[in-house]
N, C-alpha and C positions, 0 to 999 in steps of 0.2 A: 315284944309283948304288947299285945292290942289291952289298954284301960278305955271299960267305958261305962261312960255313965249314963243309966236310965232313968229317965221319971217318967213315975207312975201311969201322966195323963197320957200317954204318946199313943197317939191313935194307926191303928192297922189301915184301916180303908185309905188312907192316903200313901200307903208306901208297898202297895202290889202293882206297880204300874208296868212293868213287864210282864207277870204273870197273867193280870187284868185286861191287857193288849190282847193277847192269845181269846178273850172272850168276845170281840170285837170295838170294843169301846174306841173312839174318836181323837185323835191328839190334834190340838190347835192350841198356839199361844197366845196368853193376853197381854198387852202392854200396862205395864207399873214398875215403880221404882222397888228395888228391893230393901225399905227402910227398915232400918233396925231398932225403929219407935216399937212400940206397939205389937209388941212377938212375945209369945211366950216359946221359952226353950224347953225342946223337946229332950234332948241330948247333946252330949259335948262325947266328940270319941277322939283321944290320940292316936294315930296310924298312919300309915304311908299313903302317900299321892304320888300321879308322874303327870307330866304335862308334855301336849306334843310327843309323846313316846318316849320321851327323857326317863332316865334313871328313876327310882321312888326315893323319895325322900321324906322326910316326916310332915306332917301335917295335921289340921285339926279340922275333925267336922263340923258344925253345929248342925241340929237339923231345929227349924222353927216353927210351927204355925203363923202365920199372918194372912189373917181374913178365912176363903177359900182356898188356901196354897201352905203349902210344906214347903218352905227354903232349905238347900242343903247348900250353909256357905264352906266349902273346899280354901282354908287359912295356911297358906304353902309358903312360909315367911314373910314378907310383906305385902302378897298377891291373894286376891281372893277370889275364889271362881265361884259363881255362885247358877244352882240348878235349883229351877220353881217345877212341883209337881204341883197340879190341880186336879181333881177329880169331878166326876159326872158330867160331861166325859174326860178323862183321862188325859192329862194335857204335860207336854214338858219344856220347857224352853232353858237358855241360858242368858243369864244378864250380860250386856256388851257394852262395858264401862265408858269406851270411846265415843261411842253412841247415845248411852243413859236408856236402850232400850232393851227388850227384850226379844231375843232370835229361836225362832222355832229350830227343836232338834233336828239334824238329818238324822241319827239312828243311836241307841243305846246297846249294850248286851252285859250279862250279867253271866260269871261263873261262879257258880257256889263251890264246888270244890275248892278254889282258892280267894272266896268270901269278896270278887275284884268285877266292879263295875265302871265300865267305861261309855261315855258320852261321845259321840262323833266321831266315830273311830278310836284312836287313843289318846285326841286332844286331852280328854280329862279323865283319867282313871284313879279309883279309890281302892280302897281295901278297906270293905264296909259289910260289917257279921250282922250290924243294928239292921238295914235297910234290908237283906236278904232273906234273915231269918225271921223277918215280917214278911217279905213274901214269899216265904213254905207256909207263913203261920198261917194268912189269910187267903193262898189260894192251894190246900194239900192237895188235893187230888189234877191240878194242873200242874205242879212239879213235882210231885211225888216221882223219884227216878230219873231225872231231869238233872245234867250238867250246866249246859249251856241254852239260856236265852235270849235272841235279839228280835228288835224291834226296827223297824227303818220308818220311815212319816216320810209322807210328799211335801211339797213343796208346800202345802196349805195346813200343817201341822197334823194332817189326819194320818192315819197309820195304814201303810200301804203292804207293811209284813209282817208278820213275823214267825220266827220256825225256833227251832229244839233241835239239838245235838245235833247228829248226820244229817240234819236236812236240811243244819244251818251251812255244809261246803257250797262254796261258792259265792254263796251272798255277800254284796257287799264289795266285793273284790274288785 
């Protein structure tokens, strides 16, 4: 059973970023830590994660504001994956703890039918109804009817695709 909890402030224009892609918007990442000073929490969702294509297992979300970026920290028992969306333009990256810096995605896709969005393949996949059901709410008429969304970004964080159900065979592969 997915609990979750909303507050009130949690803003839509930050979390259509697959739908928002489909309009052409630009993905490039910025370098910053992802400090957990100074965030107001957006939500906290209990539900399954897998990592690397592994099993799901339980986990927790947080989604945050900080600054111009929505954090989504991915809390997989003592591991935390964490994914920075920006907007104007449309930006995504993941923090790479080894490093302390920030990695532009190679591609996202998101299935509503099974509320499951995955970053870089299946490195990080969620089961996230908060994130999705912000983007039917903020972009209807670009998913209206719509299973499956992906996005791929070049090598320079800009977004080099993205397509919808039957147009997404092949991609990616």
């Amino acid at each position: 059973m997915v609990n979750r909890k909303i507050l009130p402030s949690w803003p839509c224009r930050r979390i259509g970023l697959l739908a928002a892609a489909a309009t052409g918007l630009a993905a490039t990442a910025l370098a910053a830590a992802p400090a957990l000073a100074q965030s107001d929490t957006l939500y906290k969702l209990d539900t399954k994660c897998s990592v690397k294509g592994g099993a799901p297992q339980a986990c927790v979300i947080e989604a945050v504001n900080e600054g111009s970026a929505t954090l989504y920290r991915h809390i997989i028992g003592k591991t935390v994956e964490t994914i920075r969306v920006t907007d104007s333009p449309v930006r995504m990256s993941v923090w790479v703890e080894g490093t302390k810096t920030w990695k532009n995605l190679d591609n996202a896709a998101a299935r509503f039918s099974t509320n499951t969005i995955c970053f870089n393949g299946r490195d990080l996949c969620a089961i996230n109804p908060n994130y999705l059901n912000s983007v039917r709410e903020d972009r209807p008429d670009t998913t209206a009817g719509r299973d499956l969304i992906k996005v791929q970004f070049g090598a320079d964080g800009r977004i080099n695709l993205t397509c919808y159900d039957d147009g997404c065979k092949g991609i990616g592969q």
